[in-house]
PASEBA-1860 file (N, C-alpha, C; in nm, 3 decimals):
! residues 176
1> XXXXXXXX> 0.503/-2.040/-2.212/0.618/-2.021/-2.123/0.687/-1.889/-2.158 ~ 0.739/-1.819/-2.051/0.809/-1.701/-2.097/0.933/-1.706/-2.105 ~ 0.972/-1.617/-2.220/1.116/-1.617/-2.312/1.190/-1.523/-2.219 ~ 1.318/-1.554/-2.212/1.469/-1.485/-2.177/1.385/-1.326/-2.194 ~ 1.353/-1.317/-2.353/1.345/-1.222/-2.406/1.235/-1.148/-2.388 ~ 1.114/-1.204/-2.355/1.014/-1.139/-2.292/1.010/-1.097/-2.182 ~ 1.084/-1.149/-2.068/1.112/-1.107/-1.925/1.206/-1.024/-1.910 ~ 1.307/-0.988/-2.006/1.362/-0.875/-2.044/1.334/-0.734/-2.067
9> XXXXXXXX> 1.239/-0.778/-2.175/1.186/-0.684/-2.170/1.074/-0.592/-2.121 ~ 0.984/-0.702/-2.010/0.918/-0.664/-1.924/1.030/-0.618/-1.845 ~ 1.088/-0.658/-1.812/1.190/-0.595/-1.664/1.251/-0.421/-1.727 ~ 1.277/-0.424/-1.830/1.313/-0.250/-1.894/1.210/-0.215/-1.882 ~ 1.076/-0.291/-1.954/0.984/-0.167/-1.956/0.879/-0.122/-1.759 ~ 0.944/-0.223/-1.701/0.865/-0.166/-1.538/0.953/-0.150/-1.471 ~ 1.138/-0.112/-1.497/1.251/-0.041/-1.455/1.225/-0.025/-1.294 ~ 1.217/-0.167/-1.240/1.220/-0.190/-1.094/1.387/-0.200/-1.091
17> XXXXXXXX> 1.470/-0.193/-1.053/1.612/-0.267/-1.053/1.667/-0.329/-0.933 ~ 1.585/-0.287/-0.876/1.574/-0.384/-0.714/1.528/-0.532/-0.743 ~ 1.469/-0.578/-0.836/1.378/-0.699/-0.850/1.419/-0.762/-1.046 ~ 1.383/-0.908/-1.024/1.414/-0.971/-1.135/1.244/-1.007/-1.197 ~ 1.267/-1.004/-1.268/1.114/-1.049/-1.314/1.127/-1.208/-1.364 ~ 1.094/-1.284/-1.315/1.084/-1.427/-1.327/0.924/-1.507/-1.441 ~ 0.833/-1.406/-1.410/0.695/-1.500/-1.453/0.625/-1.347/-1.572 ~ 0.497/-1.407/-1.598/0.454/-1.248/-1.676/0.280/-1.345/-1.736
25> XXXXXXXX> 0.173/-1.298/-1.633/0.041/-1.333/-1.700/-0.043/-1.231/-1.757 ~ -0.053/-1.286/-1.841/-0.193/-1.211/-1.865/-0.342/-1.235/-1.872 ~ -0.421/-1.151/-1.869/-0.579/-1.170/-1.842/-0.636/-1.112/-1.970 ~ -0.663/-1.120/-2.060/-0.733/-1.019/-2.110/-0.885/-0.971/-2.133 ~ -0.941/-1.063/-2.109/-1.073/-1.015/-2.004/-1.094/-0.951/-1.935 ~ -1.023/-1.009/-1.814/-1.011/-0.895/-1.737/-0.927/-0.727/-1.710 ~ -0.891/-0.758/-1.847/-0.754/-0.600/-1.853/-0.668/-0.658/-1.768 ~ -0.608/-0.742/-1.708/-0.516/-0.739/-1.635/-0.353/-0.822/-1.659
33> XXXXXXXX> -0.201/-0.740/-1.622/-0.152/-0.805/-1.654/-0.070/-0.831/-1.513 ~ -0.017/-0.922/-1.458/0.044/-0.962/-1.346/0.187/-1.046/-1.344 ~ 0.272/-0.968/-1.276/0.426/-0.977/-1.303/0.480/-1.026/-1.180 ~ 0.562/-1.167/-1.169/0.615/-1.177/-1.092/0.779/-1.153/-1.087 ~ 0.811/-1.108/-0.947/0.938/-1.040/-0.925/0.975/-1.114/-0.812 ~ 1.109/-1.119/-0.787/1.198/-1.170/-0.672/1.350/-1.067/-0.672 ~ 1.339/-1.022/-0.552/1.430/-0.921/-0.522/1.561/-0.985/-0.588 ~ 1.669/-0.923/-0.605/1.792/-0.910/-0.653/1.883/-0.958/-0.541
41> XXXXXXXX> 1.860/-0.888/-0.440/1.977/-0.929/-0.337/1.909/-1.016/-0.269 ~ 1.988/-1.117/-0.264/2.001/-1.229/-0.175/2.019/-1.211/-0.001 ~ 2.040/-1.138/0.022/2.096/-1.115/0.188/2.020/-0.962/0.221 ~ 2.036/-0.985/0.340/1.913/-0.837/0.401/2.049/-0.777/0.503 ~ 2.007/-0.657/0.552/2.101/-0.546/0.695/1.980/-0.572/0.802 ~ 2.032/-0.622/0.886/1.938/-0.644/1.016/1.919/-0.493/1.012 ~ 1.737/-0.461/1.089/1.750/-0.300/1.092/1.736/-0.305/1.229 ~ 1.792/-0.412/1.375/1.752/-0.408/1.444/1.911/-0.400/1.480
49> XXXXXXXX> 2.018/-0.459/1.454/2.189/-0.476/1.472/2.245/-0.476/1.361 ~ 2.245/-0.425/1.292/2.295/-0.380/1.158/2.393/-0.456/1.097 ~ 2.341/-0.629/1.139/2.415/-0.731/1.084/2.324/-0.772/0.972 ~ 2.473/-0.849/0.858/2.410/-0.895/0.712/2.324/-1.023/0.758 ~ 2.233/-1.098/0.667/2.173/-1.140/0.699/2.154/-1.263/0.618 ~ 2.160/-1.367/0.573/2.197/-1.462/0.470/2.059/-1.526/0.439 ~ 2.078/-1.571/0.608/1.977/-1.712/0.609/1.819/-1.643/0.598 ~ 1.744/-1.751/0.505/1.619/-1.699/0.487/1.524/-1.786/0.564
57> XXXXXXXX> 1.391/-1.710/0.643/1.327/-1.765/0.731/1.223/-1.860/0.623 ~ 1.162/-1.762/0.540/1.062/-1.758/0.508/1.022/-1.687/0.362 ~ 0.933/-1.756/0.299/0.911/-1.627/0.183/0.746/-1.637/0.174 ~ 0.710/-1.521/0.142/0.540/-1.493/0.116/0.507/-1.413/-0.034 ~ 0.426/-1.396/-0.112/0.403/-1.332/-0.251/0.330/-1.224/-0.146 ~ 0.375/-1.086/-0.220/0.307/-0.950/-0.149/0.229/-0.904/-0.281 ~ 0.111/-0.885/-0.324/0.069/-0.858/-0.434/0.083/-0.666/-0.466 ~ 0.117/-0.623/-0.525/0.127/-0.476/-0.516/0.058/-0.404/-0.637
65> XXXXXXXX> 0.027/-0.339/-0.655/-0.090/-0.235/-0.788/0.089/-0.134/-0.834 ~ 0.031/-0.138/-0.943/0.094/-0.050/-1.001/0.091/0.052/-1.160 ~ 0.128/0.113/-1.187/0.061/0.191/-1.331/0.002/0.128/-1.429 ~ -0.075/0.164/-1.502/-0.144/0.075/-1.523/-0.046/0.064/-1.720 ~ -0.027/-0.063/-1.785/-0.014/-0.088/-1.877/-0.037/-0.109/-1.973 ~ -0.083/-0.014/-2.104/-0.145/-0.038/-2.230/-0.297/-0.054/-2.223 ~ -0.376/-0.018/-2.118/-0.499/-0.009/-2.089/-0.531/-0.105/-1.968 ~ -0.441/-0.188/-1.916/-0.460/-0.256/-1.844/-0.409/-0.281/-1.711
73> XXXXXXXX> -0.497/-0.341/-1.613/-0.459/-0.336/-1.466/-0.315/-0.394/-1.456 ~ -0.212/-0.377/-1.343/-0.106/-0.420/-1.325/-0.071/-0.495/-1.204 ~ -0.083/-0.579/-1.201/0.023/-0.616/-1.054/0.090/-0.702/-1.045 ~ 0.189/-0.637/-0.946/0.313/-0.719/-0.942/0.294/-0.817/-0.772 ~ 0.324/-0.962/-0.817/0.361/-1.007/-0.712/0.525/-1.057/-0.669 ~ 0.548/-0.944/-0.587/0.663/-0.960/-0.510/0.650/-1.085/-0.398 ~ 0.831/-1.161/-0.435/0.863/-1.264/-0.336/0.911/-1.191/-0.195 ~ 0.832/-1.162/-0.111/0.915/-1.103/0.000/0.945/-1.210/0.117
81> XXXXXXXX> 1.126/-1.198/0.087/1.176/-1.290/0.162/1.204/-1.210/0.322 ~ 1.208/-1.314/0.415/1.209/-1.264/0.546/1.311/-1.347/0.617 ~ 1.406/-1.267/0.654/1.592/-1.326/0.676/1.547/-1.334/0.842 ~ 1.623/-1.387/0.957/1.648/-1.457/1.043/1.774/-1.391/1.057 ~ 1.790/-1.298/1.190/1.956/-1.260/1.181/2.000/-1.371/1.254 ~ 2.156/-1.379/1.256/2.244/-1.463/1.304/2.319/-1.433/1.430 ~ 2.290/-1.280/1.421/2.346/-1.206/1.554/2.264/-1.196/1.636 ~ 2.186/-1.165/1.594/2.069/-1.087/1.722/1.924/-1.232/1.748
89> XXXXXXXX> 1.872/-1.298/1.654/1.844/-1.356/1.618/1.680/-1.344/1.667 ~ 1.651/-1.221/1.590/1.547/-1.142/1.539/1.516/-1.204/1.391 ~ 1.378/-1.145/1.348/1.357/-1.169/1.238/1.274/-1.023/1.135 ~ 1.356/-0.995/1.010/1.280/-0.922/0.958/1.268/-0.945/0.856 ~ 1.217/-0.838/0.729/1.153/-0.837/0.580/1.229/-0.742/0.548 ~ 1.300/-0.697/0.430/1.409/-0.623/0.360/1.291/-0.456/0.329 ~ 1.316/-0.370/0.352/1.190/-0.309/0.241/1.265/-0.243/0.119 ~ 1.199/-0.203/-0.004/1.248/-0.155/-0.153/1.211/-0.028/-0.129
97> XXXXXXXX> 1.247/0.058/-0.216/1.270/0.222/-0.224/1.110/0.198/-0.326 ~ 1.117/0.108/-0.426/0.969/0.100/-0.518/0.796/0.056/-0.461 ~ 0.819/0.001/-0.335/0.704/-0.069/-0.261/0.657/0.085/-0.186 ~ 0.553/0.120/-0.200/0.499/0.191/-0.068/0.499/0.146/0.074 ~ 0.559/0.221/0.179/0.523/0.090/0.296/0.376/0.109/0.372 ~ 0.314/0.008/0.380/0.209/0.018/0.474/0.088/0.057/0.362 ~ 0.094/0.026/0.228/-0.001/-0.024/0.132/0.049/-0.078/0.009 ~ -0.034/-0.154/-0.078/-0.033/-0.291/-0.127/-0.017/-0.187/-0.283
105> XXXXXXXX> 0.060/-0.123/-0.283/0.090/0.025/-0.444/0.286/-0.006/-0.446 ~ 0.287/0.047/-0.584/0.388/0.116/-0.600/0.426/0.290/-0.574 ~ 0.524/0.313/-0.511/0.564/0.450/-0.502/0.528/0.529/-0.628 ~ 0.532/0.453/-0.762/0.519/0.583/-0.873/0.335/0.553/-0.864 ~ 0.275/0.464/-0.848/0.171/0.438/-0.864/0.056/0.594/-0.733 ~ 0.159/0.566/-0.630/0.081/0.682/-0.554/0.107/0.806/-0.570 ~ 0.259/0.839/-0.610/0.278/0.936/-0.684/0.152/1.009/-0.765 ~ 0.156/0.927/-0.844/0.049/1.014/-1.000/-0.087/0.960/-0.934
113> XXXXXXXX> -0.130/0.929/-0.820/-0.259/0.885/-0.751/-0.268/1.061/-0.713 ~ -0.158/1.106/-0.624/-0.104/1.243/-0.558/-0.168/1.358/-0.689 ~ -0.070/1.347/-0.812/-0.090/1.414/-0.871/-0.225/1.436/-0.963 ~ -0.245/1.314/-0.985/-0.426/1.357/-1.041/-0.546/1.392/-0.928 ~ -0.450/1.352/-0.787/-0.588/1.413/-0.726/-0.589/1.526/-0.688 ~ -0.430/1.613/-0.690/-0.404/1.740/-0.625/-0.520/1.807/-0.610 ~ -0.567/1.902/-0.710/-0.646/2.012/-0.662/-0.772/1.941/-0.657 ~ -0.817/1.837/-0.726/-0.944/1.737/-0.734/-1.024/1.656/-0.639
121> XXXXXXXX> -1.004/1.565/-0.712/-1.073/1.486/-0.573/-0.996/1.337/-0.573 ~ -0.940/1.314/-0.454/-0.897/1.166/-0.454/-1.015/1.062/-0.484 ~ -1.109/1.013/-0.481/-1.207/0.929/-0.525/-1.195/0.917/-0.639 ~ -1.198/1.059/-0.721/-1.189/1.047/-0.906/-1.025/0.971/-0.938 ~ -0.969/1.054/-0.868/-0.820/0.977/-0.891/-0.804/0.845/-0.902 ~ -0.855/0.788/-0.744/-0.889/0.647/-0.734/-0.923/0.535/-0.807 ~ -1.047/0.608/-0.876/-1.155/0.562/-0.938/-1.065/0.547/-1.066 ~ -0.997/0.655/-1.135/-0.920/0.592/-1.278/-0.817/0.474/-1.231
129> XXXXXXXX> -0.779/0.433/-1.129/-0.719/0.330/-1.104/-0.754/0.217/-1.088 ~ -0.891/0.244/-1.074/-0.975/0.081/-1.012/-0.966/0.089/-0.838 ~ -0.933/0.172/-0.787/-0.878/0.160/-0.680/-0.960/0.204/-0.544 ~ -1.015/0.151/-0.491/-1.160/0.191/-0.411/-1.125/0.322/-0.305 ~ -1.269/0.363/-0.321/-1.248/0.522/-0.250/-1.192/0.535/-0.163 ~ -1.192/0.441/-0.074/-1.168/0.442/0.087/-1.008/0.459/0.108 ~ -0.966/0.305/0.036/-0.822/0.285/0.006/-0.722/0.354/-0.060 ~ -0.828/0.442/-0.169/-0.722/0.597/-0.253/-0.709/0.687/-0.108
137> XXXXXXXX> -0.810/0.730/-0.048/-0.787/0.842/0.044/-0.668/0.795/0.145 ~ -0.711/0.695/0.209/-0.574/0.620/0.297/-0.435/0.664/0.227 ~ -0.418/0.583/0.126/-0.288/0.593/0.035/-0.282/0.664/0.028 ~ -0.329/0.762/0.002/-0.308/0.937/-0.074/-0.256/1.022/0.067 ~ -0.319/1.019/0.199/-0.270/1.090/0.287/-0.133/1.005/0.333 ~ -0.143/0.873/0.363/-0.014/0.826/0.379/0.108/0.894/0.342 ~ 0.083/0.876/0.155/0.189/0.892/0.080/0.210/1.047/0.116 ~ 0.084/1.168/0.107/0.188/1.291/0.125/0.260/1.298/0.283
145> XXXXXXXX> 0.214/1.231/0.387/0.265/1.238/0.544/0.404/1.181/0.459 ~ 0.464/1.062/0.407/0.615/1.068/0.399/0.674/1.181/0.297 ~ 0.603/1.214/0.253/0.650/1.291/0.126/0.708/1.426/0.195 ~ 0.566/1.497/0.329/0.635/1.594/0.410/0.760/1.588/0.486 ~ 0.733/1.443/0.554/0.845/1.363/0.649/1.017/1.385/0.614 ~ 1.007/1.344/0.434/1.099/1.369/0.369/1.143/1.487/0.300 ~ 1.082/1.565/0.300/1.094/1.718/0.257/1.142/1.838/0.431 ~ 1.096/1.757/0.519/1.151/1.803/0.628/1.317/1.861/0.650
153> XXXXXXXX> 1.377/1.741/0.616/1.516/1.691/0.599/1.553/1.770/0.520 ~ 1.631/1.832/0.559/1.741/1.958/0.537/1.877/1.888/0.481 ~ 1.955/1.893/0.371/2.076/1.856/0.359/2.204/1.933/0.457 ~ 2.251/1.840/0.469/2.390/1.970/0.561/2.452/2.026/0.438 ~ 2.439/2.147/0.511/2.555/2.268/0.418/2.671/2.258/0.497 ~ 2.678/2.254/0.597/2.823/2.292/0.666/2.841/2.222/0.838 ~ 2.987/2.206/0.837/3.002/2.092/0.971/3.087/2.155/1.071 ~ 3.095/2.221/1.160/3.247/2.242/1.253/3.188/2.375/1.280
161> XXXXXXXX> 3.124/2.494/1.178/3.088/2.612/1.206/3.057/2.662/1.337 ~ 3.097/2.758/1.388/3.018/2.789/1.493/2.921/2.887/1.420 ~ 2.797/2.950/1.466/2.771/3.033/1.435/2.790/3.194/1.418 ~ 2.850/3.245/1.498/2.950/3.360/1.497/3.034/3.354/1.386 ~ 3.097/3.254/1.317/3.195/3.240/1.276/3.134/3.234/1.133 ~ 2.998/3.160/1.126/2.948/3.116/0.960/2.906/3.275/0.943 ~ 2.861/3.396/1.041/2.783/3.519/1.002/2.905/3.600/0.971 ~ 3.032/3.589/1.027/3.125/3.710/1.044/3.160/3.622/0.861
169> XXXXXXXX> 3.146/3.497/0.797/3.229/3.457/0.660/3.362/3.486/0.697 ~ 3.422/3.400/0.784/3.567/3.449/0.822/3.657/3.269/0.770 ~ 3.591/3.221/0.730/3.622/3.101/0.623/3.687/2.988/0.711 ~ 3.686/3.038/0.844/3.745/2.891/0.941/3.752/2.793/0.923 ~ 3.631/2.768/0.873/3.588/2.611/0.825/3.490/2.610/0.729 ~ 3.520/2.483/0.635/3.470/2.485/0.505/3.344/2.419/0.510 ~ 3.259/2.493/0.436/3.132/2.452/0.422/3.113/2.312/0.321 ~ 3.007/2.224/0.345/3.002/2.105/0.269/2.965/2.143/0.112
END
């Protein structure tokens, strides 16, 4: 059975903070160690009416890959709960900043998938993951399409400016 203290310290050492770590197996045969998590917040933001969301429809285990630990495979199975709005009375799934969307990885996991395959080859990348050729290349272009998506996005420097006014620096209005 796992200790207060062992799920503790699994939870520092895979610094999800979106998620609680509840369970913790291991394989060692198979190299593998497998962590279960259940999100933190209780309630979801409708992304359809941007109402809170309490009531839960449903829950499913999402199995996800992630870095690998002390020589060994990782995965986490996430509880992904699926809320029922009250307003609109739609139904959705919360998503985490740590889940990749639209593959079964962690964000840091495709990250350093990104970075060992940069100038290389995604297959080799893959391949140190366990992670089949087909499914590294998928992930790998996925992940850089948001990565551009998000590098697109310009922060605002300044609000009210006209342009005449930001070239002449005549200080009208203050830049952000």
């Amino acid at each position: 059975m796992d200790t207060d203290k062992e799920l503790e310290a699994v939870a520092s050492l895979l610094d999800l903070p979106e998620f609680e770590v509840v369970a913790v197996t291991r394989d060692r045969l198979r190299k593998l160690s497998r962590f279960t998590l259940i999100p933190k917040a209780s309630v979801g933001l409708c992304p359809h009416c941007g109402s809170l969301c309490d009531k839960r429809h449903r829950c499913h285990d999402r199995v996800v890959r992630d870095l690998p630990i002390s020589g060994s495979s990782t995965e986490l199975v996430v509880q992904m709960w699926q809320f029922e709005c009250g307003h609109c009375g739609r139904f959705h799934t919360p998503r985490f900043a740590a889940l990749a969307e639209g593959a079964h990885a962690t964000e840091r996991l495709l990250g350093r998938l990104a970075e060992l395959a940069g100038p290389g080859d995604v297959s080799l990348a893959g391949r140190f993951f366990g992670i089949p050729e087909k499914t590294a290349e998928e992930w790998y272009y996925a992940y850089l399409k948001r990565r551009q998506s998000q590098a697109d996005l310009k922060p605002v420097r300044s609000l009210g400016i006209d342009e005449l006014s930001l070239k002449k620096d005549t200080a009208s209005s203050a830049p952000c």
